[in-house]
C-alpha atoms as an extended CHARMM CRD file, in Angstrom:
* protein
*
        62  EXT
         1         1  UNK       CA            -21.7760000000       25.4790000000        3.3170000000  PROA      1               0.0000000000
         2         2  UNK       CA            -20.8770000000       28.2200000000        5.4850000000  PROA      2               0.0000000000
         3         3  UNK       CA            -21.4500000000       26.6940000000        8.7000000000  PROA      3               0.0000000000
         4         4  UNK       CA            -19.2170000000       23.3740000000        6.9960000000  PROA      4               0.0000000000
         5         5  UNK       CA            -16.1050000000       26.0710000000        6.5440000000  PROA      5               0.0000000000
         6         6  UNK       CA            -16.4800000000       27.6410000000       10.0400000000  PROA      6               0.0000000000
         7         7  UNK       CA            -16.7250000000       24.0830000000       11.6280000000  PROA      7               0.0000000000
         8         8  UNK       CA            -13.5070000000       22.9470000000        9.4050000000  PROA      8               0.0000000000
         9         9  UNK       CA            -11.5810000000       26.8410000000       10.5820000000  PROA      9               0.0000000000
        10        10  UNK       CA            -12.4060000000       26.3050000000       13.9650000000  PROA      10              0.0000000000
        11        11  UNK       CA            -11.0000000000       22.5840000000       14.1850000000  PROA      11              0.0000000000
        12        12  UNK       CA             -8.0790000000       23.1290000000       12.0490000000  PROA      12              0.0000000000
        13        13  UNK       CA             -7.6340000000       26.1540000000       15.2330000000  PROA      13              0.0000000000
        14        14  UNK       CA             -8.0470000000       23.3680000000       17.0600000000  PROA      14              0.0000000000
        15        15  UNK       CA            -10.9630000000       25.2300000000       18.8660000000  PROA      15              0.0000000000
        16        16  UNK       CA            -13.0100000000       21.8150000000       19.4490000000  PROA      16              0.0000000000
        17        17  UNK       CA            -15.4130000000       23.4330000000       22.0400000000  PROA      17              0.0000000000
        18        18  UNK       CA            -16.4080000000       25.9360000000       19.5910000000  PROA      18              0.0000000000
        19        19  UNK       CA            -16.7950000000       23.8810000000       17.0770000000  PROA      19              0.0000000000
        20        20  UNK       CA            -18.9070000000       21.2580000000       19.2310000000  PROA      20              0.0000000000
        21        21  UNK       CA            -21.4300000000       24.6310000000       20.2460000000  PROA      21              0.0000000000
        22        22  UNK       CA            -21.8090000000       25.7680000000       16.3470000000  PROA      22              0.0000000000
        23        23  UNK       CA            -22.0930000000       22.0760000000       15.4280000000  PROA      23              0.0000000000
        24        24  UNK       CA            -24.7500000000       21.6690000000       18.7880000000  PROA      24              0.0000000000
        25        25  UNK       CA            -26.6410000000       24.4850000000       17.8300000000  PROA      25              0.0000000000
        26        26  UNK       CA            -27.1290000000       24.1430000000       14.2900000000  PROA      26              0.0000000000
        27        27  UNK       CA            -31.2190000000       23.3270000000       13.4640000000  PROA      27              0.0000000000
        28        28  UNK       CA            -30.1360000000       21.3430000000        9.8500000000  PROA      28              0.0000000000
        29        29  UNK       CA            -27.4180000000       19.4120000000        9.6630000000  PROA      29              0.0000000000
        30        30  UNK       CA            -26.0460000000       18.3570000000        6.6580000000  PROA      30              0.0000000000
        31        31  UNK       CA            -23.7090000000       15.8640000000        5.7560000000  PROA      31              0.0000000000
        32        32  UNK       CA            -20.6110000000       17.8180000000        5.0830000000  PROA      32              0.0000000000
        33        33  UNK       CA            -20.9760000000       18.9680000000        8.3230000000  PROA      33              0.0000000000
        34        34  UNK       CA            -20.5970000000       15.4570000000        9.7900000000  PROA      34              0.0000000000
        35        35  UNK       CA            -17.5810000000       15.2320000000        8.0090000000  PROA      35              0.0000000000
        36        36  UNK       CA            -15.7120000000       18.7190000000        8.8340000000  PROA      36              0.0000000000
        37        37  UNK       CA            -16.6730000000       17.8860000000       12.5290000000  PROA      37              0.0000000000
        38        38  UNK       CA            -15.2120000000       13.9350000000       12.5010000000  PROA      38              0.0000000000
        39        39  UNK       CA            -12.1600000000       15.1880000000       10.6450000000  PROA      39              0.0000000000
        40        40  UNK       CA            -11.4740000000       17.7670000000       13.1140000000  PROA      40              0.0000000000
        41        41  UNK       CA            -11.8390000000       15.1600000000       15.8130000000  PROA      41              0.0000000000
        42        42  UNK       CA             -9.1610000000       12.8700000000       14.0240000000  PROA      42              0.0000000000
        43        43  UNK       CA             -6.4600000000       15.9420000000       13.5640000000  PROA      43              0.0000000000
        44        44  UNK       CA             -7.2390000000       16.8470000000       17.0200000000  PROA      44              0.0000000000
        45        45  UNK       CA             -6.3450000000       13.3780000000       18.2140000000  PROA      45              0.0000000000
        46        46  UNK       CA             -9.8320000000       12.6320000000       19.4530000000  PROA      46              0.0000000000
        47        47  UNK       CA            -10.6870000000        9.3370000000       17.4140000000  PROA      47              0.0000000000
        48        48  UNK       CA            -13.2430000000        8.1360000000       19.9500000000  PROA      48              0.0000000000
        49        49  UNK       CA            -15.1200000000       11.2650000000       19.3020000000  PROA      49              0.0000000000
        50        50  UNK       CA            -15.2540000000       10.8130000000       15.3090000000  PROA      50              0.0000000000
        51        51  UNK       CA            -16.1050000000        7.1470000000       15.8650000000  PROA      51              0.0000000000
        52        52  UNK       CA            -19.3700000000        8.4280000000       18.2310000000  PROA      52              0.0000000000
        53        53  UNK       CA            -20.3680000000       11.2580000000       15.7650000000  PROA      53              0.0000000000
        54        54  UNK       CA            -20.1630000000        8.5670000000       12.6530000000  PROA      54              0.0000000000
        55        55  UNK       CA            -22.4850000000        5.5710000000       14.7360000000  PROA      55              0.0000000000
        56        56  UNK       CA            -25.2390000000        8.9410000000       15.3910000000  PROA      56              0.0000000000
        57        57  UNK       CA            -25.1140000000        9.4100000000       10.9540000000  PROA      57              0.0000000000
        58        58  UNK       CA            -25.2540000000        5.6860000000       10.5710000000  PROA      58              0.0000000000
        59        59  UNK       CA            -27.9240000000        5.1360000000       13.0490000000  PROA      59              0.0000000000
        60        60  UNK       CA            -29.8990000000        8.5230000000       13.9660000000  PROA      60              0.0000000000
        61        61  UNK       CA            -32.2910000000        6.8610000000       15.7900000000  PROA      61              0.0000000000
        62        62  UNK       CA            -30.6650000000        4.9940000000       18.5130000000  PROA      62              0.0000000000
């Protein structure tokens, strides 16, 4: 939940490279994650980004 409210300060900064690293680096990703980091791709005009990160939940193995 933490990591969720840094990823959602650092986008709303619009700090996206920071964001990326904590997001990178993180061992367990959880879902709310996925979702601070695809709406900070949308508010930081960088749709094709969300889009990406959304077809890696839907399908984590390809």
């Amino acid at each position: 939940r933490l990591l969720t409210s840094l990823l959602d300060a650092l986008m709303k900064c619009g700090d996206v490279a920071h964001a990326e690293a904590l997001f990178c680096s993180s061992k367990e990703k959880v879902l709310p994650m996925y979702g601070a980091m695809m709406k900070g791709y949308v508010d930081n005009n960088l749709p094709e980004k969300a889009i990406d990160l959304f077809n890696e939940v839907e399908n984590p193995d390809e």
